[in-house]
C-alpha positions as CSV (number, residue, x, y, z in Angstrom):
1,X,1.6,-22.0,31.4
2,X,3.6,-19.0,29.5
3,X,4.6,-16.3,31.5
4,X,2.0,-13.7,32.9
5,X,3.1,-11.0,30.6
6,X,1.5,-9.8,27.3
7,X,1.6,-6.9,25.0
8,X,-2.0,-6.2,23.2
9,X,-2.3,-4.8,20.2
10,X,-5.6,-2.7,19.5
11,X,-6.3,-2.5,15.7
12,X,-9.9,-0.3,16.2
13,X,-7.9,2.0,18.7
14,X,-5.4,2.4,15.6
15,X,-7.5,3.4,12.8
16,X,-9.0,5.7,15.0
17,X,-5.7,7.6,15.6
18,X,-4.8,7.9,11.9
19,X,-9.0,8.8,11.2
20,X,-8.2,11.8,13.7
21,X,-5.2,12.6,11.8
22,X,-7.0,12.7,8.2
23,X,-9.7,15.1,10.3
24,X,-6.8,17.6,11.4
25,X,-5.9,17.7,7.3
26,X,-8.8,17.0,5.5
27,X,-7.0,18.2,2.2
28,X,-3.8,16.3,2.4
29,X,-2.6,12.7,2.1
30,X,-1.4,10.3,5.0
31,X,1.7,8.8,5.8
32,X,1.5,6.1,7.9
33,X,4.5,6.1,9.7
34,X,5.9,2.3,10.6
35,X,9.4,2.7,11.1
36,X,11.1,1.2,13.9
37,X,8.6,-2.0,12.9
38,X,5.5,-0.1,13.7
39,X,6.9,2.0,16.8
40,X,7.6,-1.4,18.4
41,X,3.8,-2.6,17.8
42,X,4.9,-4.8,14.6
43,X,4.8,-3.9,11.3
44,X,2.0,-7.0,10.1
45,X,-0.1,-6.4,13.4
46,X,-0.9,-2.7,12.1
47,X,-1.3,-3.1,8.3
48,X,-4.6,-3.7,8.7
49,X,-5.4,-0.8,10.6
50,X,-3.9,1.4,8.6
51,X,-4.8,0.6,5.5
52,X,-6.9,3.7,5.2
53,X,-3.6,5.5,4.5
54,X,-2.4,6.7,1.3
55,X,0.8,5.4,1.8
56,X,3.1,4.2,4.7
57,X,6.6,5.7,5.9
58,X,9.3,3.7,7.0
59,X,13.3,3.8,6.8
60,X,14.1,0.2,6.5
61,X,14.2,-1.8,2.9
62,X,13.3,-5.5,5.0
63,X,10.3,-3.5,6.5
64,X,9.4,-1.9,2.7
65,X,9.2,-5.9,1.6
66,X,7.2,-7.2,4.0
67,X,4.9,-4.4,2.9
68,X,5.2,-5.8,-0.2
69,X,4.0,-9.4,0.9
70,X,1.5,-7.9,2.8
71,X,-0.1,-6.9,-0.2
72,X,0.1,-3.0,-0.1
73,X,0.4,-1.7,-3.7
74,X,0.6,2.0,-2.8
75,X,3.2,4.4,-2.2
76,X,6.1,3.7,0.2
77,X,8.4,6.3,1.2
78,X,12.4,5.8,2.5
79,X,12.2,8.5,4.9
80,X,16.0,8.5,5.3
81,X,16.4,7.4,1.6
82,X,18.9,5.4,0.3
83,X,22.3,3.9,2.3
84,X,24.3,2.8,-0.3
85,X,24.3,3.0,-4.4
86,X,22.7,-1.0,-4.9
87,X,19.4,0.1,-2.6
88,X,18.1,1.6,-5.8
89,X,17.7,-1.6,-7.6
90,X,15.4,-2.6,-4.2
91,X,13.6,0.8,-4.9
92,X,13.1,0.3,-8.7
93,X,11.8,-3.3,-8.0
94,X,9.6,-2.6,-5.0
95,X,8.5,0.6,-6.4
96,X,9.7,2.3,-3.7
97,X,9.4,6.3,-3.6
98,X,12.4,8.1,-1.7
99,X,14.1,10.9,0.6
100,X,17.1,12.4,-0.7
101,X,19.2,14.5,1.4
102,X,22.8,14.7,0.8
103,X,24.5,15.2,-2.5
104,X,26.0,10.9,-2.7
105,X,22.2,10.2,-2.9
106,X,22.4,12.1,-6.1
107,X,25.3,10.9,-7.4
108,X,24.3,7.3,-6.4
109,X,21.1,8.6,-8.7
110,X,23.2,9.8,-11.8
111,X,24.9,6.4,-11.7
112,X,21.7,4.0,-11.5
113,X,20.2,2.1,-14.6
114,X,16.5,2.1,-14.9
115,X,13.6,1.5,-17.4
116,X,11.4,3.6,-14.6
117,X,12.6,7.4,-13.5
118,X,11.8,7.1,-9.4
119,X,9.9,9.5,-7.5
120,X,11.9,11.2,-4.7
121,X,11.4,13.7,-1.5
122,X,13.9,15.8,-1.2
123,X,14.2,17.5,2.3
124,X,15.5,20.7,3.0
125,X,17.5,21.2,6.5
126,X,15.7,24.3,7.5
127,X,16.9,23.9,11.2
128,X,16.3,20.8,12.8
129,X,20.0,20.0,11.6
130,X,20.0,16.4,11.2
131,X,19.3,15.4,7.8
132,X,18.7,17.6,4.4
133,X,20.4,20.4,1.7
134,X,20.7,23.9,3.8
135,X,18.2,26.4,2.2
136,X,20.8,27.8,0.2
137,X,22.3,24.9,-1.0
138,X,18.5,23.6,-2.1
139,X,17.5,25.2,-5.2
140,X,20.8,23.4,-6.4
141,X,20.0,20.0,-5.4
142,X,16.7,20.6,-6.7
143,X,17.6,21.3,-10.3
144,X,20.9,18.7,-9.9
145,X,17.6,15.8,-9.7
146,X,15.3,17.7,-11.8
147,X,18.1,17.2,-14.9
148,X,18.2,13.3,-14.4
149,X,16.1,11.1,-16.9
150,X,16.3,8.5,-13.5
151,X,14.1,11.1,-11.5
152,X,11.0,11.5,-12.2
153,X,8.4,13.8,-10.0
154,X,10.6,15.7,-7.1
155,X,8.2,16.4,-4.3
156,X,9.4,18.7,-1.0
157,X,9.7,17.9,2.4
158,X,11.2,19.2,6.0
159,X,11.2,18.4,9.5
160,X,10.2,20.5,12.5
161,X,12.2,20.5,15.5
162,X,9.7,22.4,18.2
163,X,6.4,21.5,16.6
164,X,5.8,20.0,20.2
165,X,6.4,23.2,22.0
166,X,7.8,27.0,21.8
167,X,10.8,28.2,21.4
168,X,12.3,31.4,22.1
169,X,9.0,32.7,22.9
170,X,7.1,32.2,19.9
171,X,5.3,28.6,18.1
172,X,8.0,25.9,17.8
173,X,7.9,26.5,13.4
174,X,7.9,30.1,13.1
175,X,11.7,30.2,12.4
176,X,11.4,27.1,10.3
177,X,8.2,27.9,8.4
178,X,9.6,31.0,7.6
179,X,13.0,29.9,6.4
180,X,11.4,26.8,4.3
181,X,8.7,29.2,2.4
182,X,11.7,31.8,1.5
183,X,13.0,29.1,-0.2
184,X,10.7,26.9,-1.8
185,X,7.9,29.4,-3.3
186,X,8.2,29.3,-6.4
187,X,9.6,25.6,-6.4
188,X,7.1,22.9,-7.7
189,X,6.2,19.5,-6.3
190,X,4.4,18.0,-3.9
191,X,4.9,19.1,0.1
192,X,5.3,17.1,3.1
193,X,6.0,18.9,6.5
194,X,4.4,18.1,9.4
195,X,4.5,15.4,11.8
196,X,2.4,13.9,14.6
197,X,2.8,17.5,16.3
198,X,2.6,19.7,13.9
199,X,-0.9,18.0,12.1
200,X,-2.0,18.6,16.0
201,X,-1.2,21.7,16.9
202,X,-0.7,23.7,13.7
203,X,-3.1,22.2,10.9
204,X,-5.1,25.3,10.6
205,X,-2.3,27.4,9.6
206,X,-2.6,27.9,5.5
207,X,1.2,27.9,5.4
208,X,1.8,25.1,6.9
209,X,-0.5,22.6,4.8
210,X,0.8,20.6,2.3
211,X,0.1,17.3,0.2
212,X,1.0,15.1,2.8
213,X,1.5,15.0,6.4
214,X,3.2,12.0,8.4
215,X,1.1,10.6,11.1
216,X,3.9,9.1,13.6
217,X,3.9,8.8,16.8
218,X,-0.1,9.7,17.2
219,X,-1.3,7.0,14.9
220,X,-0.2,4.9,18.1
221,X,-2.0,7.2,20.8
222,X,1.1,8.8,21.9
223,X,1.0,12.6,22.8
224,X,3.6,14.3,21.2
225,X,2.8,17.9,23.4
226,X,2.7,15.8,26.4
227,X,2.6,17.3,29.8
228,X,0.6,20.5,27.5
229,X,-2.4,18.2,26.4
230,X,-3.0,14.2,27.0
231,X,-4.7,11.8,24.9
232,X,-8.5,12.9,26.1
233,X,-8.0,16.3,25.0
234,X,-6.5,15.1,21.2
235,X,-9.1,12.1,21.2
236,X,-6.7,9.4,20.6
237,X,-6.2,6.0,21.8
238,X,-3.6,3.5,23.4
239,X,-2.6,1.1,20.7
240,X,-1.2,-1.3,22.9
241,X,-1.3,-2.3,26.4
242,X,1.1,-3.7,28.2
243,X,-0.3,-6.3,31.0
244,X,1.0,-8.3,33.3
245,X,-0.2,-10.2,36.9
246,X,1.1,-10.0,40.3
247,X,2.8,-13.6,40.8
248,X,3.7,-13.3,45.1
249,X,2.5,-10.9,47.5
250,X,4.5,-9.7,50.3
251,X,3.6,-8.0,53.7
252,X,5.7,-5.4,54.9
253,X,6.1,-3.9,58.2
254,X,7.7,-0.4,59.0
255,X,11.4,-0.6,58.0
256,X,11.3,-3.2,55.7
257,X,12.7,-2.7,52.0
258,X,11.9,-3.4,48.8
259,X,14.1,-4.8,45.7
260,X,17.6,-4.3,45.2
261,X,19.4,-1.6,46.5
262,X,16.8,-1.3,49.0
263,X,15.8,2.5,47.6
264,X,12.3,1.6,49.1
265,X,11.7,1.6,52.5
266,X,8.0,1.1,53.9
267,X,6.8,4.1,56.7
268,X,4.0,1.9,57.3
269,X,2.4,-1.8,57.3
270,X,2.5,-2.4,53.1
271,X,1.1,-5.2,50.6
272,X,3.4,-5.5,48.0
273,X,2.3,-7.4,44.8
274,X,5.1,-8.8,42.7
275,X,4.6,-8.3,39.1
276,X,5.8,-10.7,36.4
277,X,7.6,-7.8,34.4
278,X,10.9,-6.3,34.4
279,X,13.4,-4.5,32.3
280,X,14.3,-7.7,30.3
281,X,10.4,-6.7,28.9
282,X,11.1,-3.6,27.8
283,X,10.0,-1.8,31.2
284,X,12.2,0.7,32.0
285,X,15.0,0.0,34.9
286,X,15.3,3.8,35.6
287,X,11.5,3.9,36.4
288,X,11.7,4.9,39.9
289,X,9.2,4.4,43.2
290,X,5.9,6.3,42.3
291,X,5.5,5.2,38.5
292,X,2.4,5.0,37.9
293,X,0.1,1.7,37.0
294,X,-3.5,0.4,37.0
295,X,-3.6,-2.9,39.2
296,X,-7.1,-4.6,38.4
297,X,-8.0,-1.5,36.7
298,X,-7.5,0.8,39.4
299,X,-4.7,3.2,40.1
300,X,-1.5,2.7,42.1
301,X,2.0,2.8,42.0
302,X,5.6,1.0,42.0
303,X,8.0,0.5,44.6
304,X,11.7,-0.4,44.5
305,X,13.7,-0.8,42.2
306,X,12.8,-2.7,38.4
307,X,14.9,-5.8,38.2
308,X,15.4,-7.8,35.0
309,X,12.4,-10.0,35.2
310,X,10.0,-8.4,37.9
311,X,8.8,-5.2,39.4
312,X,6.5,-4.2,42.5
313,X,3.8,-2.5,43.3
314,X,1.7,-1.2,46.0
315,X,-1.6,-2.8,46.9
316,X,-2.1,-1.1,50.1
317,X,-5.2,0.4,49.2
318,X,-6.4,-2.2,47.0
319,X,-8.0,-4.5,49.6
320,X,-9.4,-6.8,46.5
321,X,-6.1,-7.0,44.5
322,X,-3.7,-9.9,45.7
323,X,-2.2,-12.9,43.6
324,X,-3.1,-13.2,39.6
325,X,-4.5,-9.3,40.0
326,X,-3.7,-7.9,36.6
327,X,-1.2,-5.0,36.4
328,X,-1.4,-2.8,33.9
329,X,1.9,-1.6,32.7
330,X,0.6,1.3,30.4
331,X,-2.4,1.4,27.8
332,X,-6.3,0.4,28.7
333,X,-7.1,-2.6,31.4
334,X,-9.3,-5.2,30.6
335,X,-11.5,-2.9,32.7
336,X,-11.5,-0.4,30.2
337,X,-9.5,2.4,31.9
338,X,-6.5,3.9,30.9
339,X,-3.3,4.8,31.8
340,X,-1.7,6.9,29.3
341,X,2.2,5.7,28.6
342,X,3.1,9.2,28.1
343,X,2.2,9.4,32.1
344,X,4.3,6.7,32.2
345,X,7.7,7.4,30.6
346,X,7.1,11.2,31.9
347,X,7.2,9.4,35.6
348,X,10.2,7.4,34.4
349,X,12.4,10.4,32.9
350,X,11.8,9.5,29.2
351,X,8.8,9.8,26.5
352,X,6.5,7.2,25.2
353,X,8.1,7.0,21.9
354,X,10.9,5.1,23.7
355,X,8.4,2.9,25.7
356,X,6.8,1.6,22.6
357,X,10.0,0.7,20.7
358,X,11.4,-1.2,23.8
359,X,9.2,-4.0,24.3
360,X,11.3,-7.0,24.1
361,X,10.9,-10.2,21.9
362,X,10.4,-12.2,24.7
363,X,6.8,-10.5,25.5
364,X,4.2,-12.2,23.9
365,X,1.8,-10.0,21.6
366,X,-1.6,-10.6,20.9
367,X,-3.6,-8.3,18.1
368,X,-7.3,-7.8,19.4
369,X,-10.1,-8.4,16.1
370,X,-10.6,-5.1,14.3
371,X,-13.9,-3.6,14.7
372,X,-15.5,-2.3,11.7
């Protein structure tokens, strides 16, 4: 028998989240963003559900291909654009739209040989300070590209920083928003701008509408404003579950301790469930006593310490739940409620983006039918 453990993919749940997505921006094209193979959920298990896209995001070339072979004809953007001069020739074959950000990109450009000018993003730095031209160096770059025979259409993109929250008092892309109009106005081209937060929170804003948004970390029901609003009040889904079963019980008695380090110590008479799921799964080691889980649907809680291949939890109050109970890790039980991995990391001193990429190989996955 494999081990207890299993990560489950829910195709229906994603093409929801990306259907919600189109609904906050009615007007503008979708991204579907799959880098980090799919946010951890698999690049090939999520094709299918978001094929309703106009086109998919991604940074690496290997994921790009598979795209490819996958059958997707449409547009495939390099959101951190090229690493080196010869990933052009991949771009020109594949068809492959993409970012540019620094001035080698260009160069790497003005050197290439093709029979087909490429369609490129450039992204402006207009505070997140990570990747693009500063506003002032911009308008350069922009008419550097827009002099190449190998470029053809330049389209216009930025990142925000706060969309997820305030800062200093006002909406987390006032300073940006401002900064990126001032210098793009009169600029043509296509827009992107806003990510899974910004297509939330701000879609109704004129200014901050574009072309094409990029639905991240949403399209896999993760909150990006999470503590400020869950997944109920964006109507999104979980698209994937992680699930386990409780493989030993123990009973405890007042005194007695739990896992290594013995940082749990039971005040009372305890049944502790041992769960077939540890940090060699992805599950987070620093995920202290009190993260929350659903065991047989219903809620509860860990205790101890997360060791590499196992993890306890209490089942005190769950007179039903014992041996081959199933533990739900994050995502929706086979009961059909929910715990919200956003809960989840937020217990465990992290954010949900991080829980989804670290599932590890060893976990099977299984991809549920998609519902039409």
């Amino acid at each position: 028998m494999p081990r207890p453990i299993q990560a489950l993919i829910h195709p229906s749940h994603l093409a929801h989240n990306l259907a919600r997505a189109r609904a906050c921006t009615p007007d503008a094209q979708i991204w579907a963003v799959v880098k980090a193979n799919a946010y951890g959920h698999g690049v090939a298990n999520v094709f299918e559900a978001f094929r309703a896209a106009d086109g998919f995001a991604l940074l690496d070339l290997d994921e790009a291909q598979q795209l490819r072979e996958l059958g997707w004809r449409g547009p495939i953007l390099l959101l951190e654009g090229c690493f080196e001069a010869r990933d052009l020739e991949l771009c020109s074959r594949l068809k492959l739209w993409h970012t540019v950000h620094c001035e080698q990109q260009i160069d790497w450009l003005a050197m290439h040989k093709t029979h087909e000018p490429h369609r490129v993003f450039l992204k402006m730095n207009s505070g997140m300070n990570r990747l693009g031209f500063t506003p002032q160096a911009f308008r350069a770059a922009w008419t550097r590209l827009n002099a190449l025979p190998q470029v053809d259409e330049i389209s216009l993109m930025t990142h925000f920083s706060d969309a997820d929250a305030q800062r200093f008092g006002e909406d987390g892309i006032a300073h940006q928003r401002a900064v990126w109009a001032e210098a793009t106005h009169d600029l043509p081209g296509e827009r992107s701008l806003s990510n899974s937060a910004a297509t939330l929170r701000y879609n109704q804003q004129p200014d901050v509408r574009a072309d094409w948004v990029r639905a991240g970390i949403m399209s896999y029901g993760g909150v990006p404003d999470y503590p400020e609003h869950d997944m109920a009040y964006w109507d999104l889904l979980p698209g994937m579950s992680l699930r386990a079963k409780v493989i030993a019980v123990q009973h405890l008695q007042p005194g007695d301790s739990v896992g290594y380090g013995s940082t749990f110590v039971a005040d009372r008479p305890m049944r502790i469930g041992t769960v077939a799921c540890g940090y060699a799964d992805g599950y987070p080691r620093h995920a202290g006593s009190g993260t929350p889980v659903l065991v047989d649907g219903q809620p509860s809680r860990t205790v101890g310490r997360v060791s590499m291949d196992m993890l306890a939890v209490d089942l005190s109050e769950l007179p039903s739940a014992g041996f081959g109970s199933e533990v739900t890790l994050w995502g929706q039980s086979s009961k059909g409620s929910v715990l919200s991995i956003d809960e989840v990391a937020r217990a465990a001193g992290t954010i949900g983006y991080e829980l989804m990429c670290a599932v590890t190989r060893r976990v099977p996955v299984q991809v549920e039918p998609l519902k039409a």
